[in-house]
Structures are given as structure tokens and as C-alpha cells.
C-alpha positions in Angstrom: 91.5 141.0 -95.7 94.9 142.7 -96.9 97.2 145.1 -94.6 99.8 147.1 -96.1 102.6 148.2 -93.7 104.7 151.3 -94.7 107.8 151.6 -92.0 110.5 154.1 -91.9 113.8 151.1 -93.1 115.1 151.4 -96.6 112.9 153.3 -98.7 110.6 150.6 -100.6 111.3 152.0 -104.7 109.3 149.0 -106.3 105.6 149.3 -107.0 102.9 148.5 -103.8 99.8 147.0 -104.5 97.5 148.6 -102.3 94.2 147.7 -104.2 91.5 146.3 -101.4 94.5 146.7 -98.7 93.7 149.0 -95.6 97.7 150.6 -95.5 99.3 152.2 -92.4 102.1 154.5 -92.8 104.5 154.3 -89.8 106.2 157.9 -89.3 109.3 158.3 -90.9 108.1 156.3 -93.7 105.8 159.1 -94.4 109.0 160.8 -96.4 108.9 158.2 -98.5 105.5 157.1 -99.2 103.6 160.2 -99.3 102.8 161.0 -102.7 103.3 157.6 -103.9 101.4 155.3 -101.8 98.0 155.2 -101.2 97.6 155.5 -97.4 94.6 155.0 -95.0 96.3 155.9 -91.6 99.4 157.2 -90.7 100.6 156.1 -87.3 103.3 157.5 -85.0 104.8 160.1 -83.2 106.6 161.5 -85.9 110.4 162.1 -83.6 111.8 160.4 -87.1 109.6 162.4 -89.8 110.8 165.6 -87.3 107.0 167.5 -88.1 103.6 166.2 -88.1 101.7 165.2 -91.7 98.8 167.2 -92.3 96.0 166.0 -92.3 97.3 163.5 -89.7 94.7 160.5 -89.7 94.3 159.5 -86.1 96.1 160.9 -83.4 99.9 161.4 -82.3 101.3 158.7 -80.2 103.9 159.8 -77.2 107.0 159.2 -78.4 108.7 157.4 -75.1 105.5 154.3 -74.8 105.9 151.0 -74.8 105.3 150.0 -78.1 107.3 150.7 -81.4 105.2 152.4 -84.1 104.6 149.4 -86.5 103.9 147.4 -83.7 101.0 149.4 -83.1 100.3 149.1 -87.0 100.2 145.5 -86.8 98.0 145.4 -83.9 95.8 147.8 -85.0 95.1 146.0 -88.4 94.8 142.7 -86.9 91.9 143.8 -84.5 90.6 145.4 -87.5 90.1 141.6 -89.2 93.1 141.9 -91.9 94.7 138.1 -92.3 97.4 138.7 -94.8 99.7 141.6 -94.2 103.0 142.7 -96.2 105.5 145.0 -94.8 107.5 147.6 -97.1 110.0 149.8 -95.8 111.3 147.3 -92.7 114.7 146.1 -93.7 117.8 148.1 -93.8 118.2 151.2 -91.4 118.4 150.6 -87.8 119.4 146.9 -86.8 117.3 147.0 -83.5 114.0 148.1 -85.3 114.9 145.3 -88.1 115.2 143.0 -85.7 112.1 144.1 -83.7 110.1 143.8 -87.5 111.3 140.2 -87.6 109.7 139.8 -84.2 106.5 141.6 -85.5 106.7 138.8 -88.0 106.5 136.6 -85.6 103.7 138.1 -83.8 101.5 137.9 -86.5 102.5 134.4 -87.9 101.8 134.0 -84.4 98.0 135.2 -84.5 97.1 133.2 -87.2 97.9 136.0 -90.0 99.8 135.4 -92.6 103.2 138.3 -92.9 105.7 138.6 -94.9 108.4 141.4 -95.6 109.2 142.6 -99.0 112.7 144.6 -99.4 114.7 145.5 -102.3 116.8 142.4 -101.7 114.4 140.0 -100.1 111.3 138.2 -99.2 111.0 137.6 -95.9 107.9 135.4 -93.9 107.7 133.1 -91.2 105.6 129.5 -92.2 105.2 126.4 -90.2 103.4 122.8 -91.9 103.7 122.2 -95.5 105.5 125.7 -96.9 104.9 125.9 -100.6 108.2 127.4 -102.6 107.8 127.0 -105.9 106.9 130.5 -106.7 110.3 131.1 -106.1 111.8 128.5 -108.2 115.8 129.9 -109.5 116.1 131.8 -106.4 118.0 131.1 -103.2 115.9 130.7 -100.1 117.4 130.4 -96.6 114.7 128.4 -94.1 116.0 128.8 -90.1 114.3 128.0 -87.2 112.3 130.9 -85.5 111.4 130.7 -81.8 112.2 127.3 -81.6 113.9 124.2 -82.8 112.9 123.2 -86.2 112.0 119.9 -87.1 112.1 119.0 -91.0 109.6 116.3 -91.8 109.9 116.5 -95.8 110.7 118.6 -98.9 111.0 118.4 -102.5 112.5 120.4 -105.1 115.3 122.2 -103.6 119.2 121.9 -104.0 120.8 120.5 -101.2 119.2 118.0 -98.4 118.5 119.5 -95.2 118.7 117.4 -91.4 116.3 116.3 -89.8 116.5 119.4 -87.2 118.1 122.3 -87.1 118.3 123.8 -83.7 117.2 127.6 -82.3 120.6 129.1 -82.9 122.3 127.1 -85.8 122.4 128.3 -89.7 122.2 124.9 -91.7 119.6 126.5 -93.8 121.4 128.9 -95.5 121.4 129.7 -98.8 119.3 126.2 -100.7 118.3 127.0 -104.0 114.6 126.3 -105.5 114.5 124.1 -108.6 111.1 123.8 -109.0 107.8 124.9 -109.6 107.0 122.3 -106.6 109.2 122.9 -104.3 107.8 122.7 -100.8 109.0 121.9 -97.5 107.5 120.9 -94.3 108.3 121.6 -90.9 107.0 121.0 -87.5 107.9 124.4 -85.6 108.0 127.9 -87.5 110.3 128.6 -89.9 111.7 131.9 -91.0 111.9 131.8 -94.7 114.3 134.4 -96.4 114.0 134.5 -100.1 116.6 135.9 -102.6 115.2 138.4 -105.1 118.1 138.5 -107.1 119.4 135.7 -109.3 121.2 133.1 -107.8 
């Protein structure tokens, strides 16, 4: 089952596939989305929107709690049975709240659903085991550990070599390239994976 995430970053201007998807809109992202995304919920305490939608779907969250407002999202669509969730709207803005996405990331990868983030810039998603890149191939993909030391046990079809581990806290997989229609690698330990949209 597909979850859409709508979060209150850089506004997402691409197009959003939202057919079959149950989609959350996270407060301020309400300015951006309404009108032009399909949404199911809307989620928040609206301090960043500033007034309440109307019809709000569910409730008004207290705005001092102990959650952020997409991390209520993902929890919420998680215990409703969606698997694969993309994220629009969760890069750019606020460093803390990007930072605390990554870490919702995380949390899901950590769950057992598969997440990724889509920005104007980037694709964004933490994988672990054999991580299959070739849809990427031409683009530059960055692979860095993610809660952990990151142990590479193979890949194929990308630019430069990488070690044999990278350590929690060093950047020796920035910027590789994807030659190939098979590129993979595989790791033991999660990986954040950080795909350049643009050309290389």
C-alpha cells in the first residue's frame, strides 16, 4: 500500500502520483498543495499555515507535543498498513526539520517500509542488502552510512571503487556516478542513498 507525504520544506513543483496512495498533508504544506494535490488528511497544528483549512480532516494537534507533524504522518500511515511511502515537500527550509525527515526516514526503513524523499534536486532513501541502482544510471549517487558503520560486501556498475567500510561519520561515498542499467550495491548495515536528479 502507497503513502504520500506532503511537508511544509521547499515547495514540491513537479507532478505527484497520488493514484491508489492514501496522502497526508503536513500543515504548512497545505499552502502549497491545496489545489494541486489530491489529499486524504491534513495533519497539524497549523502555527506554520497561520489559519486552520476548512474542512480540516481530523482534528488539530497542540502545537508544543512531542512529536513533529510528519512524524505523526508517518506513524499514522504505517499503522494504517501502507509499506512504500514518498515524501514531497521535506528538503530545503528549516535545517532541523530536514534533518528530523532524514530521521523519519530512518524510522520507517526501520519498520520494514520502504521511504524515500523526492526534492527538486534529489532522491533521497535509506536501503540495506543488495540496493538496486540502475534506474539511476548517468546520475551521481552518494551512499553513507546511516545509524551505523557500513560494511560494503559488493557492487557493480558504478565509477569509482568504494572500501570495504565506511565508518558512522566519514564521507567516502560521496558523489560515485551510475554507469549502468545494473548497477547495484550491497551492504551490511543501512545506507543512506542520495541520488542526483540533475546531470552529472
Amino acid at each position: 500500500m502507497k503513502g504520500v507525504m506532503l511537508l511544509n520544506g521547499d515547495p514540491y513543483e513537479g507532478e505527484i502520483d497520488v493514484q491508489n496512495a492514501l496522502v497526508y498533508c503536513c500543515d504548512g504544506a497545505y499552502k502549497w498543495a491545496h489545489g494541486r494535490v489530491r489529499t486524504d488528511k491534513t495533519v497539524g497544528d497549523f502555527d506554520s499555515l497561520g489559519y486552520v483549512p476548512d474542512p480540516v480532516h481530523d482534528g488539530i494537534y497542540p502545537a508544543e507535543k512531542n512529536f513533529t507533524d510528519g512524524e505523526i504522518a508517518l506513524l499514522e500511515l504505517m499503522e494504517k498498513g501502507v509499506d512504500q511511502i514518498e515524501i514531497y515537500g521535506g528538503g530545503g527550509g528549516r535545517e532541523d526539520h530536514f534533518l528530523g525527515n532524514l530521521h523519519l526516514l530512518y524510522r520507517a526503513h526501520a519498520s520494514g517500509a520502504e521511504c524515500k524523499m523526492i526534492t527538486a534536486r534529489s532522491v533521497i532513501f535509506p536501503a540495506s542488502g543488495k540496493i538496486f541502482l540502475g534506474d539511476y544510471a548517468g546520475k551521481t549517487v552518494s551512499v553513507l552510512p546511516f545509524g551505523g558503520s557500513l560494511n560494503i560486501m559488493d557492487f557493480r556498475g558504478l565509477k569509482y571503487s568504494y572500501p570495504e567500510s565506511v565508518r558512522y561519520g566519514e564521507c567516502r561515498g560521496i558523489s560515485n556516478v551510475v554507469l549502468s542499467g545494473d548497477a547495484y550495491i550491497c551492504t551490511e548495515g543501512v545506507a543512506l542513498i542520495i541520488v542526483n536528479r540533475g546531470e552529472v
